[in-house]
C-alpha positions in Angstrom: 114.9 174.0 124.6 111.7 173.6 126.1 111.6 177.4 126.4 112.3 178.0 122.9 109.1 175.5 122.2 107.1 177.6 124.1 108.5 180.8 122.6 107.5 179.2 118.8 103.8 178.1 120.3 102.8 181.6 121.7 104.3 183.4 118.4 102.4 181.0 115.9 99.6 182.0 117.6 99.7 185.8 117.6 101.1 185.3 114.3 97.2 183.3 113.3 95.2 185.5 115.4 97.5 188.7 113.5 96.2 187.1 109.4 92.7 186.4 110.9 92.5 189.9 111.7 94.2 191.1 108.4 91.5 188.4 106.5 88.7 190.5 108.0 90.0 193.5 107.2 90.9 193.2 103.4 87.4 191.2 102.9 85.4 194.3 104.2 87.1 196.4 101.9 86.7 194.1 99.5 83.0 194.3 100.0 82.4 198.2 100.2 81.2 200.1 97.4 83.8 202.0 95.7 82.4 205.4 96.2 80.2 205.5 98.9 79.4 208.7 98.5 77.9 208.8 95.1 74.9 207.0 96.2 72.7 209.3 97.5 73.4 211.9 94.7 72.3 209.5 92.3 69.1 208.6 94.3 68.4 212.4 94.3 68.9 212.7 90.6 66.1 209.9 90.4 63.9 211.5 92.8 64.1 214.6 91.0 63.8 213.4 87.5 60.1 211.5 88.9 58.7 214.6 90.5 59.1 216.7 86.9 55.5 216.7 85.2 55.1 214.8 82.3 54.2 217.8 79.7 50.4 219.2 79.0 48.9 217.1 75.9 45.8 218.4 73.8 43.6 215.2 73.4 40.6 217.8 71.6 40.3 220.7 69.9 37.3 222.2 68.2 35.3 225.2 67.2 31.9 226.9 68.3 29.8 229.3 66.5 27.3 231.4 69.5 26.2 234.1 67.2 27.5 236.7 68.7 31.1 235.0 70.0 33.2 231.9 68.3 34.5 229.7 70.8 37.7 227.4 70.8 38.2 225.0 72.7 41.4 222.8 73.5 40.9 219.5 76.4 43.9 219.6 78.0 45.6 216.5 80.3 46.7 219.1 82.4 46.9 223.0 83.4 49.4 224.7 81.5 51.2 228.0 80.3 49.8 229.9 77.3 50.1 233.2 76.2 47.5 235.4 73.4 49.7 236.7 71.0 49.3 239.3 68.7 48.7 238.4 65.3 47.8 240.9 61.8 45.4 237.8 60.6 43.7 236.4 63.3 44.9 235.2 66.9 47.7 233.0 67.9 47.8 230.9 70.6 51.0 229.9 72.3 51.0 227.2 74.4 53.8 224.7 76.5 51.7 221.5 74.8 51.6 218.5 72.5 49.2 218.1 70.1 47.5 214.7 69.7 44.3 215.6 67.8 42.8 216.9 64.4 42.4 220.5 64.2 39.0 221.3 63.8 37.5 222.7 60.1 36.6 226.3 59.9 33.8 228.1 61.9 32.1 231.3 62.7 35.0 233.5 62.6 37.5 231.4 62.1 38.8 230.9 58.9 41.4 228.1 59.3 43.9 227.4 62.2 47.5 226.1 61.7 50.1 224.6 63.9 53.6 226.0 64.2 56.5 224.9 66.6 56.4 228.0 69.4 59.6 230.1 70.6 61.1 227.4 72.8 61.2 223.4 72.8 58.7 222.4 74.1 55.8 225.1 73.0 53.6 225.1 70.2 51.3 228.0 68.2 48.2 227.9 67.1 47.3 230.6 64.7 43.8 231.2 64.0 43.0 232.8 60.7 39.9 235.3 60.8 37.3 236.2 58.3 37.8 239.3 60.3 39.5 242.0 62.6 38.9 240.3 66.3 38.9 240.6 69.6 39.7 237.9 72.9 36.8 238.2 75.2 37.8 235.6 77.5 41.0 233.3 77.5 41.5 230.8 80.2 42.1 226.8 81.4 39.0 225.5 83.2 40.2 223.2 85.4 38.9 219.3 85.7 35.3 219.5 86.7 32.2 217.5 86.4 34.9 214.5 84.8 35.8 216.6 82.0 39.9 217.3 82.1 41.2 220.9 82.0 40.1 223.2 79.1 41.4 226.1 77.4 38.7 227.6 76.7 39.1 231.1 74.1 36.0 233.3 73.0 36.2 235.8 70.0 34.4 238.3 69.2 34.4 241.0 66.1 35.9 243.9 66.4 39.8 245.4 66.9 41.9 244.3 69.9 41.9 246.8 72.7 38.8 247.7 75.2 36.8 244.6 75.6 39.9 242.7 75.3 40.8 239.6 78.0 44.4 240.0 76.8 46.5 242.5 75.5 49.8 242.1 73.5 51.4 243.4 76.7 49.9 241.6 79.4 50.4 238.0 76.9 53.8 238.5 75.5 55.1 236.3 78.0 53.8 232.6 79.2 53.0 232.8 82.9 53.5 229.5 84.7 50.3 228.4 86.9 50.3 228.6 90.0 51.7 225.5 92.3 49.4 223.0 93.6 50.7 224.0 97.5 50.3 228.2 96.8 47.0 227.6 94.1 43.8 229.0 96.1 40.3 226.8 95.5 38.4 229.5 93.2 34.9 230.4 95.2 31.3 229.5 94.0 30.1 232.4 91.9 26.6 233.1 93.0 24.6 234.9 89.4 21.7 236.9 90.9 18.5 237.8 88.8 17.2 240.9 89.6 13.7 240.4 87.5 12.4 242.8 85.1 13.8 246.0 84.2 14.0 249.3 81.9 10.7 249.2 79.8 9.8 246.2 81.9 8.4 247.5 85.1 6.8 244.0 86.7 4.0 244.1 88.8 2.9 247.5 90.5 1.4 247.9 94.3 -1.1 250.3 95.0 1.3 252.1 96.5 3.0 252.8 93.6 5.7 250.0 93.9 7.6 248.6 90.7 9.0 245.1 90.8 12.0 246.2 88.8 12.5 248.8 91.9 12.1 246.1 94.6 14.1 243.1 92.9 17.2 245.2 92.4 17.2 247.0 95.6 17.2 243.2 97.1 19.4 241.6 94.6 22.1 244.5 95.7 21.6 243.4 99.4 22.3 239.9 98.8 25.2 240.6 96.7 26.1 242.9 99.8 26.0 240.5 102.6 27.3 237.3 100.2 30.2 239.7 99.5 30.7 240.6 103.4 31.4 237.0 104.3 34.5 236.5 102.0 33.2 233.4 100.7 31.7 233.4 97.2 31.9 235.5 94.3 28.6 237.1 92.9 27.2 239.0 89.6 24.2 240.5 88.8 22.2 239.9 85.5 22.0 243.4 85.5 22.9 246.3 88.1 20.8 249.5 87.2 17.3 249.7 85.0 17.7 248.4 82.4 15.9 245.3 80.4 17.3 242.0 79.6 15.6 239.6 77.7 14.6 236.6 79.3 16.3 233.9 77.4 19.9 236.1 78.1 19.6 236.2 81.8 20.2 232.4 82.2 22.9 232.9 79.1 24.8 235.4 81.4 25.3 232.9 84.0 26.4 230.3 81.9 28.8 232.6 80.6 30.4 234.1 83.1 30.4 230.2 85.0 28.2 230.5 87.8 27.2 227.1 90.4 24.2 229.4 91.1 22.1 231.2 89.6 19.1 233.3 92.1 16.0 235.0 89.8 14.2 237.3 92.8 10.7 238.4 91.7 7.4 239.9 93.4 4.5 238.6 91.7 0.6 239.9 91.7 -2.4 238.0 92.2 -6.4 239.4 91.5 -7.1 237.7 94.9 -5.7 240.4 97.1 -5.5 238.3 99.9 -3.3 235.8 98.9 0.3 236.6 100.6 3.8 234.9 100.9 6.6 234.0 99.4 6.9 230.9 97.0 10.2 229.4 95.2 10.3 227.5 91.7 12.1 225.3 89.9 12.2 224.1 86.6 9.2 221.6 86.2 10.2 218.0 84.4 8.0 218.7 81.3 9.3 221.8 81.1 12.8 220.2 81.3 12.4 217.9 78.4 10.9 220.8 76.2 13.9 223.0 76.8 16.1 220.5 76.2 14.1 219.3 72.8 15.1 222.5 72.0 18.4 223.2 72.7 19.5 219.6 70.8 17.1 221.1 67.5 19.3 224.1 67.3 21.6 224.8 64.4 24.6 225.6 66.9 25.3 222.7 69.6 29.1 223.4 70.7 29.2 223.3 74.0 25.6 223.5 74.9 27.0 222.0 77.9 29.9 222.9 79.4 32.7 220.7 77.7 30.5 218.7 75.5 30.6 219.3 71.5 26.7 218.1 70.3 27.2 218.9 67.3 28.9 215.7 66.3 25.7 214.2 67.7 22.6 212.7 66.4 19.4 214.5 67.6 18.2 211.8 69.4 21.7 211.4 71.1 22.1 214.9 71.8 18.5 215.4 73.5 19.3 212.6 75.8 22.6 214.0 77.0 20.9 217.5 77.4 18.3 215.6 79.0 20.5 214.1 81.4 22.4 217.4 82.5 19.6 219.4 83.2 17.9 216.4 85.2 21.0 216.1 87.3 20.8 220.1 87.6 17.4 220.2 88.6 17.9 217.9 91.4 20.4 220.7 92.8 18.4 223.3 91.7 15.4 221.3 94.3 18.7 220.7 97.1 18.7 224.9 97.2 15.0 225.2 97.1 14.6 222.8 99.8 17.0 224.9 101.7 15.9 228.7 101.1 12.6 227.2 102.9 14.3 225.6 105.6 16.2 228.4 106.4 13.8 231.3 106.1 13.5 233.8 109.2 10.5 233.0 111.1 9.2 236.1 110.5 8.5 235.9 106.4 5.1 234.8 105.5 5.0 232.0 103.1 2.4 230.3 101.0 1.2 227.3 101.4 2.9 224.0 99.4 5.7 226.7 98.9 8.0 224.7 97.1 6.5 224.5 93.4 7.9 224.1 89.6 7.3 225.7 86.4 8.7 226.5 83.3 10.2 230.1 83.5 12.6 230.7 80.9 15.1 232.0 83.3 15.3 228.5 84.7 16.3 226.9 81.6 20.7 226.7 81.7 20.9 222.9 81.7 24.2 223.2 83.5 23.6 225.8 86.4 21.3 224.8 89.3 18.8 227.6 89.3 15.8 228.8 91.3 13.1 231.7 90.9 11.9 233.1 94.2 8.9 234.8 94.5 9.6 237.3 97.3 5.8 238.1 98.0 2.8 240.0 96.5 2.7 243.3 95.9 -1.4 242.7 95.5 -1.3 242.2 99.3 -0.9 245.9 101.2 1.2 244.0 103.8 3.5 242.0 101.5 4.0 245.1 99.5 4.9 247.2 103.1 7.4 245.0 103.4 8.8 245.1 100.2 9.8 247.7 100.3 11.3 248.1 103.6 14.6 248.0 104.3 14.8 245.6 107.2 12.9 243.0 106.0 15.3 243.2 102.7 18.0 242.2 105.5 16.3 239.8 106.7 15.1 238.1 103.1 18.6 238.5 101.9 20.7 237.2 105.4 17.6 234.1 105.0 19.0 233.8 101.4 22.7 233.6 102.4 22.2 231.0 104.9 20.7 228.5 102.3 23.7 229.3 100.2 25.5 228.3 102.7 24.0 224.8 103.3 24.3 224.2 99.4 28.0 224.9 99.4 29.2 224.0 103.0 26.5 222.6 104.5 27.3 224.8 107.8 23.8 226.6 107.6 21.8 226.3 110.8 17.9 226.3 109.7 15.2 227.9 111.4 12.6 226.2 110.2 11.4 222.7 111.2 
């Protein structure tokens, strides 16, 4: 008997440890999510369904008469697809957006614009009506600059669809997603040079039979050479053989094809034929606040800055916002100045107080930092020498690129104390 208690004892035990054990087991299960793997398909899902972009919405639209070109103008809250589609009345505009503003009323060549739902979900068109046959001259989304958002920003001009078109029915049947933020390439500074005078317009003359249309194109094309060479900016010329330009449509140039800065090289005369070196201007404060007195009294003043409808303005409202914008580019217009002179090759004379302001009406963009430099004197036999000589052009132009660099990089290394 006493074995058989023994033999009951050590079984009851097992038998405890044995549903302890079971216990355990069936409440872990119990606790386990059913389907284990699910979870990190769902997660994924989530993750994905975060990174998709919320879609492009137009907070603005409106219209600009230039003359010449009617401007339309969509702000964007962010880059999108569009496409230029072909259209027997006018131009349509197809676009992956939403629209949350009124269409603006009719203008320059614009006759009316409607809104229809575009080929898939998602897309809308806007079809502008015409007054007459037209062409695209530009079609494009500006992006966020300055604290304005993106832009799609359309010019039209008279005329049938074909050369002098931005788009062709081909090119914009289909919407062309933009580029991705990792592949999407900073666009360079586009550098506007001035060559001045031209055509009937020969500038000042040296004895020697120099023209200042001659010299300033000859340099303009070696700074546009040796900008080019370094891979770094983009440049145009106001004009790239002889021809004339009037003043007021150099600066107009620039604006239009979007420059960040605009160079105006000249060679300037004197009676006192000692008087040599070379000089640099900016726009001068009372000339600022004529030229921008003026811009807010004309009839037209969409976009008279880049992104800002005036029209809708008071005078007084629309002077001070001018005002402001051209102050703000005249203090980089100064920055550049500053670093032309600081960077100059030892070996160009200058005058003294080089640094000066006036109120050249090539000067006058409120929008693009601009300076006039005045390579020398063609009244002076030695300035005029080396004028015309093709090293010192080097060294002028390679003095030139240096200061654009500072004013973009700031990796110039000046030469001058």
């Amino acid at each position: 008997m006493p074995h058989y208690r023994a033999f009951r004892a050590l079984a009851a035990r097992i038998l405890s440890k044995a549903s302890l054990l079971l216990a355990t087991l069936f409440l872990c299960l119990a606790l386990a999510p059913a389907s284990p793997a699910q979870a990190p398909v769902q997660t994924a899902s989530v993750a994905s369904a975060r990174m998709l972009p919320a879609p492009a919405r137009i907070g603005a639209a409106r219209l600009g008469d230039h003359g010449d070109k009617t401007r339309f103008v969509l702000e964007l809250t962010r880059d999108t697809p569009f496409a230029i589609l072909p259209d027997s009345q006018g131009v349509t505009v197809e676009m992956e957006a939403a629209l949350d503003a009124p269409l603006p009323a009719a203008k320059g060549l614009v006759r009316a614009i409607a809104v229809r739902p575009g080929a898939s979900p998602g897309q809308l068109r806007l079809i502008l009506s015409t007054s007459a046959p037209v062409r695209v001259l530009l079609a494009e989304v500006i992006p966020p600059r300055d604290g304005m958002p993106p832009r799609f920003v359309m010019d039209l001009a008279a005329g049938v669809a074909g050369k002098g078109s931005a788009m062709t029915p081909v090119s914009a049947g289909t919407l062309k997603p933009p580029m991705s933020k990792e592949k999407a390439k900073p666009s360079l500074p586009l550098v506007v040079i001035d060559p001045g005078h031209g055509g009937q317009d020969p500038g000042a003359i040296a004895l020697n039979g120099l023209r200042e249309k001659d010299i300033t194109l000859a340099m303009a094309k070696e700074l546009r050479r040796q900008l080019l060479a370094t891979g770094r900016y983009r440049v145009a010329l106001t004009r790239d053989k002889d021809q004339f330009i009037p003043l007021r449509d150099r600066p107009a140039i620039a604006r239009t094809k979007g420059a960040d800065l605009f160079i105006s090289l000249h060679a300037d005369s004197i009676t006192g034929k000692q008087v040599r070196g070379l000089s640099i201007y900016t726009l001068s404060e009372k000339a600022s606040d004529r030229e921008a007195e003026m811009l807010a009294q004309r009839e037209n003043q969409s976009d008279a800055i880049v992104g800002m409808d005036l029209s809708v303005q008071s005078a007084d409202i629309a002077t001070i916002l001018i005002g402001m914008s051209q102050r703000d580019t005249m203090n980089q217009s100064r920055r550049f100045a500053s670093l032309v002179l600081r960077n100059l090759d030892p070996s160009i004379a200058v005058l003294p107080s080089p640094l000066r302001s006036a109120g050249f009406a090539v000067l006058t963009a409120p929008d693009v930092p601009a300076v006039l430099v005045e390579m020398g004197y063609l009244s002076h036999s030695q300035d005029a020498k080396l004028l015309g000589s093709d090293a010192h052009r080097r060294r002028m132009a390679g003095s030139l690129l240096r200061a654009v660099d500072g004013y973009f990089t700031g990796n110039a290394v000046p030469l001058r104390p």
